[in-house]
N, C-alpha and C positions, 0 to 999 in steps of 0.2 A: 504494500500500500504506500504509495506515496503522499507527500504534504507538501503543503507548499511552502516552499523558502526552508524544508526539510523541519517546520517547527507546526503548522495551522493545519488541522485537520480538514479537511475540505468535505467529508462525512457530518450528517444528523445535522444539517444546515435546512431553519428552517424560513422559507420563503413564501409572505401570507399573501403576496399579491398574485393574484393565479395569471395576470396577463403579462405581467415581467416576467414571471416564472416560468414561461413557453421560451423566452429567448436569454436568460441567466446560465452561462454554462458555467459551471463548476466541478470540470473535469480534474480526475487526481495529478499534476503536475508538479514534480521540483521545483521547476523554475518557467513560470509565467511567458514561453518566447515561442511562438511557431513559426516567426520566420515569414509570414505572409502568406504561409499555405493556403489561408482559406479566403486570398482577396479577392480571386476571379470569379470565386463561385456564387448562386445567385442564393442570398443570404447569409452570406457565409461568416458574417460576424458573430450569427448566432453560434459559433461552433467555435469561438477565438474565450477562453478564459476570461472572467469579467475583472479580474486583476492585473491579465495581460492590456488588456481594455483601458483601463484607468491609468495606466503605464502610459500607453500610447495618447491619450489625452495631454496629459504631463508634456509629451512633446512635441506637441502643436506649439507651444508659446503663448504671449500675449494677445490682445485684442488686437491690439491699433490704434483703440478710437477708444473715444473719453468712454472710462465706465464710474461712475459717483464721484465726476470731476476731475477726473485726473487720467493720464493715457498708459496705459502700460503695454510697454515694448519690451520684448525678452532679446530682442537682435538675432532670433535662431539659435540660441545657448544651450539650448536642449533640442532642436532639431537635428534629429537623426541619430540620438544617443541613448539609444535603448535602455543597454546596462545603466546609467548612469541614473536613468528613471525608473527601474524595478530597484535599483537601491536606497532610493527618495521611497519610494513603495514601498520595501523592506522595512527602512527606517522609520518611517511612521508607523506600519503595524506594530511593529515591538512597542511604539511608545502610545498606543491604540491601548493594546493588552497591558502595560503598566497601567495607564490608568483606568481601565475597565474592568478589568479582570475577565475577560472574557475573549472569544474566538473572535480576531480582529475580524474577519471576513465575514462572519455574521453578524457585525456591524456596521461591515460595508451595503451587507444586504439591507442592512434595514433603514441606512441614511440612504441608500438608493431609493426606496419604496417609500418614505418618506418627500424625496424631494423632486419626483417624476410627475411632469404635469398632466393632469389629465383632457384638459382645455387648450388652444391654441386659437390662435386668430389670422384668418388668412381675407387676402383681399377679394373682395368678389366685382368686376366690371359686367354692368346689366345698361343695355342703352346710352353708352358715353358717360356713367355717373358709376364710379367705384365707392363702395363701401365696406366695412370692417365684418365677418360674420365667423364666430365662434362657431368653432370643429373639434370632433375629437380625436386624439390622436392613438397612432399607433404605436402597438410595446415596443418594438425595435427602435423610432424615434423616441420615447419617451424613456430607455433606459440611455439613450445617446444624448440626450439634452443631460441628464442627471449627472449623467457621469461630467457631462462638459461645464454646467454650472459647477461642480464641487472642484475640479479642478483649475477652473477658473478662479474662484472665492479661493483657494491655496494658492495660488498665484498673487493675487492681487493683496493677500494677507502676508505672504513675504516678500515680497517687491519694494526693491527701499527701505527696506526695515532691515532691523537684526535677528529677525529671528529665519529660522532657517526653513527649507521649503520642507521638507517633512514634518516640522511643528507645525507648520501650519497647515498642508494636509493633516496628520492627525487631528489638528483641534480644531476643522472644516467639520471632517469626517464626524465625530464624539459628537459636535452641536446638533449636526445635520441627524444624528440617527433619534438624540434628544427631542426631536421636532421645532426647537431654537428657532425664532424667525430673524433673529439675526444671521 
């Protein structure tokens, strides 16, 4: 049986929201990396580990564009460095389970379920005049928005600061599973 990061048991993990819970994989792996295997394929995220997931989030970067007044540009500093974001990953879990006392990863699941919108708003053009109309969304979008909010909010909570990017992931992650609207 493997774990992951050889310490988190990826077993008896429980996931209450039954529409994320179609596309949450949490297959037994060491180490969080397939390499891309599954990019060509049509859906194939749903089959990429949701900790490999959150890895890859991590390096995307910044926005660009103002988010609560201020811009944040990571300059590509984590684009294209995997390891270096399942260690950010790593490092937050251990400091997840110090202060939880609990199986980080299902409390990743449950800041996930907690923070997946189930609402969105998309534009609608009817006769030359567009206007705003609430949709609901899909589990695959709605576990990819979650993950990209919480990695974003760790971004934008150590950017500039002292504190370091997996404290701030961990104490995204802790609030977010808390249901915290900050």
């Amino acid at each position: 049986m493997d774990k992951l990061f050889d310490k988190y048991s990826l077993e008896n993990l429980e996931i209450r929201d039954k529409s994320i819970a179609q596309v949450i994989s949490l297959k037994a792996v060491a180490v969080p990396h397939s390499f891309g295997r599954n990019s060509k394929k049509n859906l194939g995220k749903t089959n990429v580990n949701v900790v490999e997931r959150l890895a890859n989030k991590l390096m995307r970067g910044g926005t660009g564009e103002k988010t609560s007044g201020k811009v944040i540009r990571t300059h590509g500093r984590m684009q294209g460095k995997k390891l270096r974001a399942l260690n950010i990953v790593k490092e937050a879990f251990g400091k997840v389970e110090e202060q939880t006392k609990e199986n980080p990863v299902q409390v990743l699941i449950r800041a996930l379920e907690k923070s997946a919108p189930r609402e969105d708003v998309t534009r609608v053009s009817h006769g030359g005049v567009s206007y705003q109309v609430a949709v609901d969304v899909s589990a695959t979008r709605r576990l990819d928005m979650a993950l990209r909010n919480i990695s974003l909010a760790a971004l934008m909570g150590s950017f500039n600061k002292p504190k370091s990017l997996a404290q701030a992931l961990a104490d995204e992650i802790i609030s977010t599973a808390k249901g915290d609207v900050q």
